[in-house]
N, C-alpha and C positions, 0 to 999 in steps of 0.2 A: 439435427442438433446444431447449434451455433460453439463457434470455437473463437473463444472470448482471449485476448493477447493481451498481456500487461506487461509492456517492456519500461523497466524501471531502472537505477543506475548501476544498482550488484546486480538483479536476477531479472529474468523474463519467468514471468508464469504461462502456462498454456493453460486453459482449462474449457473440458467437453461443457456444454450446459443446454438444458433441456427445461424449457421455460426459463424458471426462474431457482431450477435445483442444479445445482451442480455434481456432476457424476462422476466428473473425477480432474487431477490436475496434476501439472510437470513442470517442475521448476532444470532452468537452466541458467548458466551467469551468463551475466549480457558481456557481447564481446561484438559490437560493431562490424567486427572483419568477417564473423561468419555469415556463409552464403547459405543463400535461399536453397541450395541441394545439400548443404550439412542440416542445417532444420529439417528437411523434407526425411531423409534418413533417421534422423535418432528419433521424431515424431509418427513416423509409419512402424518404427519396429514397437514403440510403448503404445501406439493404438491398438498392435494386435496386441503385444500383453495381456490387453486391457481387455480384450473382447470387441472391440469397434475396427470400423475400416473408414478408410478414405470418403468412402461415397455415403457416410453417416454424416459426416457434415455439411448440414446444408447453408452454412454462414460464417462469416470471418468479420470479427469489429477488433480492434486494434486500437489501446491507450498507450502513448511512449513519451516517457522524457527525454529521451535521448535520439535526437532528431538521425545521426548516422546510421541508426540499424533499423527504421522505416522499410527502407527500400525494400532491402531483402525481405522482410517480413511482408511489404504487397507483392512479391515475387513469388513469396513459395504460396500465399494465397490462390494470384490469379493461376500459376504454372502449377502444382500440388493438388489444389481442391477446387478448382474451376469457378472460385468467386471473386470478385471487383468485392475488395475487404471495404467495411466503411472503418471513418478515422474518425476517431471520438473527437468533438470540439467543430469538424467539416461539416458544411451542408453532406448528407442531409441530418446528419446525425450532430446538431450545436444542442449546446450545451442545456438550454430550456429554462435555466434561471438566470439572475441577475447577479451579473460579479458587479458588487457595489466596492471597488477597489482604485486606486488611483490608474495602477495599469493591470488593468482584464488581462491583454495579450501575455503578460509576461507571467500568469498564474501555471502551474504544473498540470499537465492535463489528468495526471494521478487525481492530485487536490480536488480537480473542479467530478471530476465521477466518482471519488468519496464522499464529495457533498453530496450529489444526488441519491446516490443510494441511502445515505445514513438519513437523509428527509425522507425518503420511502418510507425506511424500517422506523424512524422514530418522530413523535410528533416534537413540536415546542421550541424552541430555542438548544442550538447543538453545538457541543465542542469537541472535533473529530480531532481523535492523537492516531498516527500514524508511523510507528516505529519500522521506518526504513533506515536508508544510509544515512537519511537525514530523519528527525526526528523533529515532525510537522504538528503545530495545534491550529488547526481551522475553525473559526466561527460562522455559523449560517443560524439566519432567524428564524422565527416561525413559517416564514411564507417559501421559505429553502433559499431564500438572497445569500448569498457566501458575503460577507461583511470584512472580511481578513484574518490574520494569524501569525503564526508565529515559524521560524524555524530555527533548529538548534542540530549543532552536532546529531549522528547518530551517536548510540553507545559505540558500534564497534570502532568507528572513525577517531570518537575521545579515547577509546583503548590502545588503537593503533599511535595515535599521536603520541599516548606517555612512552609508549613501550619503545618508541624510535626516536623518541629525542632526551631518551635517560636510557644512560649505557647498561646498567648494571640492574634495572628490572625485566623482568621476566618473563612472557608472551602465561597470560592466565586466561582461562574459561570463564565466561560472565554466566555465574550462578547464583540462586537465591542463596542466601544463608539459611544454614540449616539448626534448627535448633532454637535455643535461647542465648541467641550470641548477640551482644553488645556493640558499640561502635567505635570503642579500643581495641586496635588488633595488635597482637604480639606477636606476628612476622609479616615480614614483607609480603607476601599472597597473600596472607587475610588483608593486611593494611590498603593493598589496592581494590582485592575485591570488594571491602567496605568503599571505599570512596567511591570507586564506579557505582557500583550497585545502589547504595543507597543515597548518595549523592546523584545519582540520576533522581529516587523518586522524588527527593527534596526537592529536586527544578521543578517535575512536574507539578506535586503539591502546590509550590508555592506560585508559578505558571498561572494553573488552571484557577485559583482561588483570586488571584489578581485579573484574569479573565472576567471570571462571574463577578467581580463588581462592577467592572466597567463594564458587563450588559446589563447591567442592573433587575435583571429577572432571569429568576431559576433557569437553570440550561442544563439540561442530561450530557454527560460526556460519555462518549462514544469511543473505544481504542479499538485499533487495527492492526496489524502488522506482526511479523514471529514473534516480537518480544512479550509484546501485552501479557501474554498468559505467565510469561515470570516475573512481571510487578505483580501482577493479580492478587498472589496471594499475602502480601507485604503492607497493601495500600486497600486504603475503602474511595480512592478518587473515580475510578470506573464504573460509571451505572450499567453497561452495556459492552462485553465484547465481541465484534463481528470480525471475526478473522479473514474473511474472504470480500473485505467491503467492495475494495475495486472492482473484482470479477463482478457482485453483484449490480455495480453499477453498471457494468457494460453490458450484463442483459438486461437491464432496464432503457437502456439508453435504444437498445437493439429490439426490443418489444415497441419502443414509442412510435421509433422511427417507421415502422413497419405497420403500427396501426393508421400513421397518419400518411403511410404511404397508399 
């Protein structure tokens, strides 16, 4: 099985995968400082968990934005599970399309393996939302060229922001509204949760609708990341949500390199 690494700026994901099904996954927050023998620990105790051991893994591919906790991450690879990790974006494992962008180099290596994947799973012209800490819209064409995008806050980051530079609001849980509730709130926790919540979808709404003219032909949008599933039900902008986009791009990435190896 390949052991697919998505170090991203909150959380690293671990995830086992077998082809192209993923069998199961471990979220941990990314903290740079930790070492290659703290991973190596909290990930051998949830493999057995899990049913798998060490020597089930026969691969290690690795996506990070966050250049400082690489290292440790090729540590507990080669020193944990006795593989030379490949790094998404490195020979041998580059990217396979075309970043039609002013600067390629400076694209997120997140970005550039949700493109690939979401050109696997869908045909046409594509606009990948990505609700991480940042809250990414990627355009890629028919032929999977990544053409550019957009980034905005995440939600938690604009929550974090009100609640620490206004004294007297309140640290709230970004939930759907429930019910037949309107968009006049009569307390302060409705009145923020209205504004977050639905004043997020309005960005995206209006985002993704200004996207699709300037590609001037129909584009599936594509969402990713925890939050997706609670616009979902709020919003009809979503043609597609793949929760596990990145992982799946990095066993695709990890299938190619191997075929063409």
């Amino acid at each position: 099985m390949l052991l697919a690494i998505d170090a991203g700026n909150t959380n690293i994901v671990f995830a086992l995968v077998q082809g192209r099904e993923i069998k199961t996954r471990w979220r941990i927050a990314t903290d740079p400082r930790r070492t290659a023998d703290e991973y190596a620990v909290w990930l051998s105790q949830l493999l057995t968990l899990e049913g798998y051991q060490r020597a089930d893994v026969e691969g290690v591919i690795i996506s990070t934005v966050v250049p400082r906790a690489l290292h440790n991450l090729e540590v507990l690879s080669t020193k944990y599970f006795g593989h030379e990790p490949l790094i998404a974006g490195k020979p041998p494992v580059e990217w396979g399309v075309a970043l039609d962008v002013d600067e390629p180099q400076s694209l997120g290596a997140d970005r550039a393996v949700n493109t690939i994947a979401a050109h696997a799973l869908h045909a046409g012209d594509l606009i990948v939302i990505d609700f991480g800490t940042a809250t990414t819209l990627d355009v890629s064409d028919f032929n999977g060229a990544y053409k550019g995008g957009i980034i905005a806050p995440g939600i938690n980051l604009s929550l974090d922001a009100l609640v620490n530079a206004a004294a007297k609001l309140p640290r709230i849980a970004i939930e759907a509204p429930k019910g037949n509730v309107g968009v006049i709130g009569r307390n302060t926790v409705d009145q923020m949760n209205i504004g977050i919540y639905w004043g997020y979808i309005a960005m995206i709404e209006g985002l993704v609708m200004r996207m699709k003219a300037e590609i001037g032909r129909p584009a599936k949008v594509v969402a990713t990341g925890g939050l997706a599933t609670l616009f979902e039900q709020h919003t009809d902008v979503f043609d597609a949500i793949e929760p596990d986009l990145t992982i799946q791009g990095l066993a695709i990435m990890w299938e190619r390199a191997h075929i063409a190896g």
